[in-house]
N, C-alpha and C positions, 0 to 999 in steps of 0.2 A: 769165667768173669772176663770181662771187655776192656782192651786195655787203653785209656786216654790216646788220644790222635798226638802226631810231632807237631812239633811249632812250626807256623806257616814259614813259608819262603818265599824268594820275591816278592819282598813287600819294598812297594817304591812308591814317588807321587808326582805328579806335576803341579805346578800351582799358576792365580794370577793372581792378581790385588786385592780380590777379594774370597777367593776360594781355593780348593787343595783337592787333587782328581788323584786317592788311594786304591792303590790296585794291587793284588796278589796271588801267585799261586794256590792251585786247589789242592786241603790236604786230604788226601786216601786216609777214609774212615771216618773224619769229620762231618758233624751233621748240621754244624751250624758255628758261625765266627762273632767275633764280640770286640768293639774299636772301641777305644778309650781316646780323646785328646785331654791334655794335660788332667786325665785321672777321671776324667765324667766320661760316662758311655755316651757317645755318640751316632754309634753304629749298631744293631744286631740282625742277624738274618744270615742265609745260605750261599749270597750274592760274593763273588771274589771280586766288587770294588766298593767304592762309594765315592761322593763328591759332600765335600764337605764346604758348606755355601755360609754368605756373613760373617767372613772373616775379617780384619784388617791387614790393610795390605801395610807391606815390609815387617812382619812380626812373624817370630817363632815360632810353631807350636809342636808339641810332642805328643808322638801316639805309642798307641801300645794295644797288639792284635795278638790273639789266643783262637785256636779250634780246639771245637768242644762236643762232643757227645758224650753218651749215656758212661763211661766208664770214667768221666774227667775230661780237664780240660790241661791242652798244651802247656809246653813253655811258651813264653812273651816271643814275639819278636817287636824291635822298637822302631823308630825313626824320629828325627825332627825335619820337620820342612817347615819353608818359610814363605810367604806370601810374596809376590812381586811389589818390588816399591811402586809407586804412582810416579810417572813422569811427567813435570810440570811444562812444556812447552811453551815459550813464551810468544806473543803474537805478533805476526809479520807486523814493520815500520808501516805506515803509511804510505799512500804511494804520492807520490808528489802531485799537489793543484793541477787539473789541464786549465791551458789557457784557453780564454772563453773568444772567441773570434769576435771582434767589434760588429756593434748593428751600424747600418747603412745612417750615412751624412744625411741629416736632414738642416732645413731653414736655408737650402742654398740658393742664392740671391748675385743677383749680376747690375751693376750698374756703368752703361757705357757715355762716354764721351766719343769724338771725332773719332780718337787713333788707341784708346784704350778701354779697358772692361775691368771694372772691379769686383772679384768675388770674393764674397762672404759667406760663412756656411756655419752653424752650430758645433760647437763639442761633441766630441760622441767620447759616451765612455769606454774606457779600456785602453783607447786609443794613443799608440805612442807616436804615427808619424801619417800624415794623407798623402794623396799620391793625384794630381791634378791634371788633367788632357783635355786638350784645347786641337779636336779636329784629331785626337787617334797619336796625340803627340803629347810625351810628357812635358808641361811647362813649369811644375811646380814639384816640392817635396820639402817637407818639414811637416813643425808640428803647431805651426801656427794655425789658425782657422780663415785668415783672408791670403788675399794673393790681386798688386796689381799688372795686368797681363798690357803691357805695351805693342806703341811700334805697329799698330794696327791696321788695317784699310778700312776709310770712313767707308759707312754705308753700308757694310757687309755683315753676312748672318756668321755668328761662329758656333761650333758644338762645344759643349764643358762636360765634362765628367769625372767625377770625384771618387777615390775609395779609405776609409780608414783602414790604418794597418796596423798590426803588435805581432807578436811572433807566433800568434795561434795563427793568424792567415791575414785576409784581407775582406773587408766588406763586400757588398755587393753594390755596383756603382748607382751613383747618382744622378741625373743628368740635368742640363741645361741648355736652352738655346738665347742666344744675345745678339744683336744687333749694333755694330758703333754707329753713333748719329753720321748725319748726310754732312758734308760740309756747307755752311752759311750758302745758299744761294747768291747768285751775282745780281747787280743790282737792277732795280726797273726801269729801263728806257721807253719812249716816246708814250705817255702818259697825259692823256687829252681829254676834254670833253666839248659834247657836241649837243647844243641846249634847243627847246623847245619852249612854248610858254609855259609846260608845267612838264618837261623831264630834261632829263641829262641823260646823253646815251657815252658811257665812259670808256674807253676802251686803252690798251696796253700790250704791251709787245711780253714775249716768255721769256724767264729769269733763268738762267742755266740752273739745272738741279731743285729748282725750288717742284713743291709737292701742293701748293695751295696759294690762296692769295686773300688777304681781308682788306675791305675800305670799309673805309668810314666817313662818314658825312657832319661835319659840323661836332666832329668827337663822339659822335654814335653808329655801330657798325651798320653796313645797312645790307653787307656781300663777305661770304665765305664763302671758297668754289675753287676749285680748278680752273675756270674760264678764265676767257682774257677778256672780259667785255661784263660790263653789266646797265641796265636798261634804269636808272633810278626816275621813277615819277611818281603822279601824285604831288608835288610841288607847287609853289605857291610863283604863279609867275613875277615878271620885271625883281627877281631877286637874286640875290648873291650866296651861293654855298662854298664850302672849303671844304676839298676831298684830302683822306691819306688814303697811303695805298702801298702795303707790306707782301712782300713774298716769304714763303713759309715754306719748312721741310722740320726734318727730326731736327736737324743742328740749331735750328731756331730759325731767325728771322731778319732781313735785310733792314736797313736804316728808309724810315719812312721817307715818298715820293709826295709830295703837295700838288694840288693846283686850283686854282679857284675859276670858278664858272657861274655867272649869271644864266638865269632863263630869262626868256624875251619874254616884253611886254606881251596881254594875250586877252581875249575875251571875258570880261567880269564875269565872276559867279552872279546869277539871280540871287536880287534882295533876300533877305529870308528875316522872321520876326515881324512881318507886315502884322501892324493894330489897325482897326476903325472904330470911329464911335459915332453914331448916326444922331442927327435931329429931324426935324420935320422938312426943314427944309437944306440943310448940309451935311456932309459928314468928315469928320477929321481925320487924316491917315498919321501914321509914321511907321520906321523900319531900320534894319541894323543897319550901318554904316559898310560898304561893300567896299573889301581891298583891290585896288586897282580900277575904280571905278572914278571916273570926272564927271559924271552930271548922274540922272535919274530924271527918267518919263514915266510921267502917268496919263494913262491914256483912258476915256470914259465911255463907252459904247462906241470905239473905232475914233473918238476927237480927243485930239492932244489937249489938257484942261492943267499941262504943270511941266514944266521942265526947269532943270536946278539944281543946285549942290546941296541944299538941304535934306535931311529924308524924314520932313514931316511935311502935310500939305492938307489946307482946309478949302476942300472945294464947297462952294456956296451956290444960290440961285437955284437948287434942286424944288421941285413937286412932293409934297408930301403922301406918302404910303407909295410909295413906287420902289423899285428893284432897279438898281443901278449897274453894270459891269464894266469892271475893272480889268487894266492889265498897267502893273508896275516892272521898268526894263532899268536895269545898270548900265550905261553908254560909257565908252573912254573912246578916244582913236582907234582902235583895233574894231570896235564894233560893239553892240549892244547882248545882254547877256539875254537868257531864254524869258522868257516872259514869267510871273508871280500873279497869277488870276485870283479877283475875288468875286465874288456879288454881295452888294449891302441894298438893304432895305429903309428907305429914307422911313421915319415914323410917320404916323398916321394922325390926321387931325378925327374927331370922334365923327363915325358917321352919320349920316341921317337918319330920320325913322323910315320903318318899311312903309311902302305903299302899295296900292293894289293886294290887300289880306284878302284871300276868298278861302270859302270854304264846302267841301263838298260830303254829302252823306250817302252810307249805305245802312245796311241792317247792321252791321259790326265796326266801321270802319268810316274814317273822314278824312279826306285828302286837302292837304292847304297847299296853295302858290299862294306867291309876293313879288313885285317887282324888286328887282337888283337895286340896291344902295348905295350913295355915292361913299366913295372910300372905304366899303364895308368888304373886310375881309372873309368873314364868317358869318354864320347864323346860328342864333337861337330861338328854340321852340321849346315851351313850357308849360303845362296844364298842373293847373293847381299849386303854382312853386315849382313844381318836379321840372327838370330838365327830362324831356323827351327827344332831342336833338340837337349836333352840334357840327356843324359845318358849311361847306361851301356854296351846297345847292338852294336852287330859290325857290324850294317845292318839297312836303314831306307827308308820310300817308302812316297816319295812326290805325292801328288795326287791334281786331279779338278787343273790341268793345261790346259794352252790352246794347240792344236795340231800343230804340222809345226812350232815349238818354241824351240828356243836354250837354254838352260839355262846351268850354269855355278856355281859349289858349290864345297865348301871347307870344310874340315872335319878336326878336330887338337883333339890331346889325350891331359886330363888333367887330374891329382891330387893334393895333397896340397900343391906339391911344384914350381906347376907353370902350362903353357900351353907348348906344343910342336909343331913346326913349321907346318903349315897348309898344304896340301896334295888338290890340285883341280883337277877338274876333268867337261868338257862340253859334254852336248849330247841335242839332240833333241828329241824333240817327235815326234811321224810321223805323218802324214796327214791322215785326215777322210776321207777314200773313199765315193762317194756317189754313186747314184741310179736314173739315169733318165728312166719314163715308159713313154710312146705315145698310147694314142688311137686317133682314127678318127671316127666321127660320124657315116657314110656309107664308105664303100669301093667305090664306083658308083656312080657321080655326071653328070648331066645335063649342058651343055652350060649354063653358066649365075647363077649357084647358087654357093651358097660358103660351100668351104669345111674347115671344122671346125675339128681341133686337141687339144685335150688334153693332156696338157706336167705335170709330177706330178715328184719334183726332192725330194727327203730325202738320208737320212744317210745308210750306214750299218745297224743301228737298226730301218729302216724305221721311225725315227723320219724326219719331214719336213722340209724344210731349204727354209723359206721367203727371198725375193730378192733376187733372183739367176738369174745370167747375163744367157739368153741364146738364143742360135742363131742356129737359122734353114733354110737349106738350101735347096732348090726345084730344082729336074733336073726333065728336059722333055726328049719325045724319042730322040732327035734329040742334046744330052747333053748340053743346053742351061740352066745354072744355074741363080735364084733369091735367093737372102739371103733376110730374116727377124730376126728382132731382137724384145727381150723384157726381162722383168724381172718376175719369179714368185712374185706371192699376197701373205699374212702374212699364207695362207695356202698352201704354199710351190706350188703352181697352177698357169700356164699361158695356157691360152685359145688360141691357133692361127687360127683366120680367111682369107683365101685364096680366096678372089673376081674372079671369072670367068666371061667373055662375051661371047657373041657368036662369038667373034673371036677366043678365045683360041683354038689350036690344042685340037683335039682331041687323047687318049692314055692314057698309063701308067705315071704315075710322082713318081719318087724318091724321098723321102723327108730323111736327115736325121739332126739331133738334137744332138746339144755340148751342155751341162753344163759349162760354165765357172765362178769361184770362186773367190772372193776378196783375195789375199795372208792373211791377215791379220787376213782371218777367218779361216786359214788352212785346204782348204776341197780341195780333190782333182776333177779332170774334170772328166767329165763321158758322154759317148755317148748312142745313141738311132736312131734307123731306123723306116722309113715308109712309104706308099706307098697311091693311092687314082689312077683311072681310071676317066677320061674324055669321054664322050659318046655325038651322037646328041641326 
C-alpha cells in the first residue's frame, strides 16, 4: 500500500495590487497539488506555482497547499500574503504662465513742426514699457504711447523706431521716417510787372529756402510753380489788375507781396453779334458794343457809308434784289480791329414775265429757252400744274415723252419778292417714222402651193414694234385686187400666207403692204412692195 506524500515546502509568494505569484518546492511521490485561498480551491494540477490574479490590493489572504497522490494526501502547509497597497501619487503643481512677448507697435504716427516731431503709436497688449530711437539713439522709455521729440533741425529727415517690452522680451521694431518742416521762407523782393495790351509779364527775385511760389490775380490763383516769372495774358487791355504773390515751402508761407499793373491801351476786338434786316431798297445793321473801342466803320463795297459811336446803322438809297458787301471795323487811337464781313441781299421787287418762250420738238423730247427777266432770280417750268423745273437757267429740255403729243407749259420768273405772271407756250412732238421690209419665200410658185411673205415693221432705230395693224394688198395681171389683213407678233413679225389652186391664173402678182398705227402710239405709216409669179 502507497504511503500519502509529506507536506510541500517552500511555499512562498510575491505579490502586487492586484495579484499573488505562489511558488513551492516539489514533493518526491506527489502526483498532483491542490491551493486553497481563504478555504475555496483555487489551484489544482502538477505545476509547483501559480499566480493568483483579481485580487484587491492591500488585503490579506490565506492559503493552504497539500500533495496528493494515490495513497492520500499531505499535511497542509499555510501562509497569508497580502496584496501591495495602491500608491496614490499626487500631481505635479502646475508650472507657472510663460510670458507671452508683446506683438509689434502698430498706428505709429509722426507729426513735425520746424524743430520738433510728435509720436504717437497704439497700445499693444501685454505691454509694460516701449522703448523709442530716433536715428539708432534711445530718445524715449516708458509706458505712455506718445513721445514729443525736441530741439530738432528744421528741414531734416529723421528715423523712428519703436519696441514694446514686458519681461518675456521685446517686440519686433517698428519704424518711421519724419521730416521737421523747412523754416518760413524769407521774404519776396523786387516784385514787378511789365504790361502789354492784353498781358503782364511778372516776374520776382528767390526767397531763401522757399520750395514754390503762388500769385494770384484780382483774388484768383492764376501760377503755382517753382519759377520766378510768370507770362499772365489773355487780358482785357487799358485795364487795371492786382497781383499777390506768396513764397511757400513745408514751414508754410511768407506774408503776401502786392502790386498793381495796368495793360496798355491796344487794338479793339472785332464787332461780334453783327444783325441785318434788309428791304428792297436798305438795310439795317447793329452789333455788340466793343470794350476799348471809340467809333465803328462800316464800309459798303470798299466806300465808307457810316462812321460813329453808335453800333446800329441804316444805310438807305440801295437797288432792290442786289448783294451788297460789308465789312464792319472797331477804331480807337491805337488802330482799327480786324474786319467782321457780311453780304446781305437787298429784296427783290416781283419780277417781270418771261419773254422770248420758244419751243422745240423731237420724237420724245422738247427743248424751251426764254429771255432772262429783270430782277428774276429763278425759274419756273410747269406742265399741267406739275413743277418740272426750278432754277436759274434760261433754258430747260423735257425728255422720254411720248411722240404725236401736244404738251402745254408754263414758265414764271421768281425772287423774294414774289412770282411774275406766267408766260405758256404748246408744241408737239413729232411722230416715229417706221420701217416696213417684205420678203417672199421663192419668187416662183406652182398652181396649188402657197406663197409665204415675210412682213418685219420697226422704228427709225430698227427697234420692233409688236401689234402693228397691217394690210396687204394682191393685184393680178388682169388688175383684179385681194386685200389681207393681220397684225405683227411681240417680234415686230407677220407671216402672210397666199393659198393657190389649180385654178388660179397663171402670171405675175403685185403685192404691196401698208403699216398702219394706233394714233395713240404716235408712229407714223409706212409702205412696202412685192411681187411672186404663178407658173403650171
Amino acid at each position: 500500500m502507497k504511503l500519502p506524500p509529506i507536506a510541500p515546502t517552500g511555499f512562498t509568494y510575491t505579490a502586487t495590487t492586484t495579484s499573488i505569484n505562489l511558488t513551492w518546492s516539489a514533493v518526491a511521490g506527489a502526483e498532483s497539488y491542490e491551493l486553497k485561498r481563504n478555504g475555496t480551491v483555487v489551484y489544482s494540477g502538477t505545476a509547483v506555482s501559480f499566480v493568483d490574479t483579481g485580487l484587491t490590493s492591500g488585503t490579506n489572504y490565506s492559503y493552504e497547499l497539500k500533495a496528493v497522490n494515490s495513497g492520500g494526501a499531505s499535511q497542509l502547509a499555510t501562509l497569508t500574503a497580502t496584496t501591495q497597497q495602491v500608491v496614490v501619487t499626487p500631481p505635479p503643481p502646475p508650472p507657472p504662465p510663460a510670458i507671452v512677448v508683446p506683438g509689434s507697435v502698430t498706428g505709429l504716427k509722426g507729426e513735425a513742426t520746424t524743430n520738433s516731431v510728435s509720436i504717437t503709436w497704439n497700445a499693444v497688449s501685454g505691454a509694460e514699457k516701449y522703448e523709442l530711437k530716433r536715428n539708432g539713439t534711445v530718445v524715449y522709455t516708458g509706458a505712455t504711447t506718445s513721445f514729443i521729440d525736441t530741439g530738432l533741425t528744421a528741414g531734416t529727415a529723421y528715423s523712428y523706431e519703436i519696441k514694446a517690452i514686458n519681461a518675456g522680451g521685446s517686440s519686433s521694431a517698428a519704424t518711421i521716417s519724419v521730416s521737421t518742416l523747412q523754416a518760413v521762407p524769407g521774404a519776396i523782393t523786387n516784385f514787378k510787372g511789365v504790361a502789354t495790351a492784353n498781358s503782364i509779364n511778372l516776374t520776382w527775385d528767390a526767397s531763401a529756402q522757399a520750395t514754390s511760389y503762388t500769385l494770384k490775380r484780382n483774388g484768383q490763383t492764376v501760377y503755382e510753380g517753382t519759377g520766378l516769372s510768370f507770362m499772365d495774358s489773355g487780358l482785357v487791355s487799358n485795364t487795371t489788375y492786382n497781383y499777390e504773390l506768396v513764397a511757400k515751402n513745408t514751414g508754410g508761407g511768407t506774408t503776401p507781396v502786392t502790386i498793381t499793373v495796368s495793360t496798355l491801351k491796344g487794338l479793339p476786338k472785332a464787332p461780334t453779334n453783327l444783325q441785318f434786316e434788309a428791304e428792297a431798297t436798305s438795310i439795317s445793321f447793329s452789333w455788340d458794343e466793343v470794350a476799348g473801342a471809340e467809333e465803328y466803320v462800316l464800309i459798303r463795297s470798299g466806300e465808307e457809308v457810316y462812321r460813329g459811336t453808335e453800333t446800329n446803322f441804316n444805310d438807305t438809297s440801295l437797288l432792290p434784289g442786289r448783294k451788297y458787301n460789308y465789312r464792319l471795323l472797331a477804331v480807337n487811337t491805337v488802330g482799327e480791329s480786324s474786319p467782321v464781313r457780311v453780304a446781305v441781299d437787298t429784296l427783290s421787287v416781283i419780277p417781270s414775265a418771261v419773254t422770248g418762250l420758244k419751243a422745240k420738238s423731237t420724237e420724245n423730247q422738247v427743248n424751251l429757252t426764254w429771255n432772262a427777266a429783270e430782277f428774276a432770280s429763278s425759274y419756273i417750268v410747269k406742265l399741267n400744274g406739275k413743277v418740272l423745273y426750278s432754277g436759274t437757267k434760261t433754258e430747260y429740255t423735257h425728255r422720254n415723252l411720248k411722240s404725236n403729243t401736244t404738251y402745254t407749259y408754263s414758265v414764271t420768273a421768281i425772287n423774294k419778292a414774289g412770282v411774275s405772271k406766267g408766260n405758256s407756250i404748246s408744241i408737239k412732238t413729232k411722230a416715229i417714222q417706221t420701217k416696213t421690209s417684205v420678203s417672199v419665200s421663192k419668187p416662183i410658185y406652182k398652181q396649188s402651193e402657197s406663197v409665204v411673205f415675210t412682213i418685219k415693221v420697226t422704228d427709225e432705230n430698227n427697234k420692233v414694234i409688236p401689234l402693228a395693224d397691217v394690210t396687204s394688198v394682191v393685184k393680178d395681171a388682169n388688175g383684179k385686187t385681194t386685200t389681207y389683213k393681220g397684225k405683227t407678233n411681240k417680234s415686230g413679225v407677220l407671216v402672210l400666207t397666199i393659198k393657190t389652186s389649180k385654178s388660179t391664173k397663171v402670171g405675175t402678182y403685185k403685192v404691196s403692204f401698208t403699216s398702219i398705227f394706233n394714233v395713240k402710239s404716235a408712229y407714223g405709216n409706212s409702205n412696202a412692195t412685192g411681187s411672186y409669179t404663178i407658173k403650171k
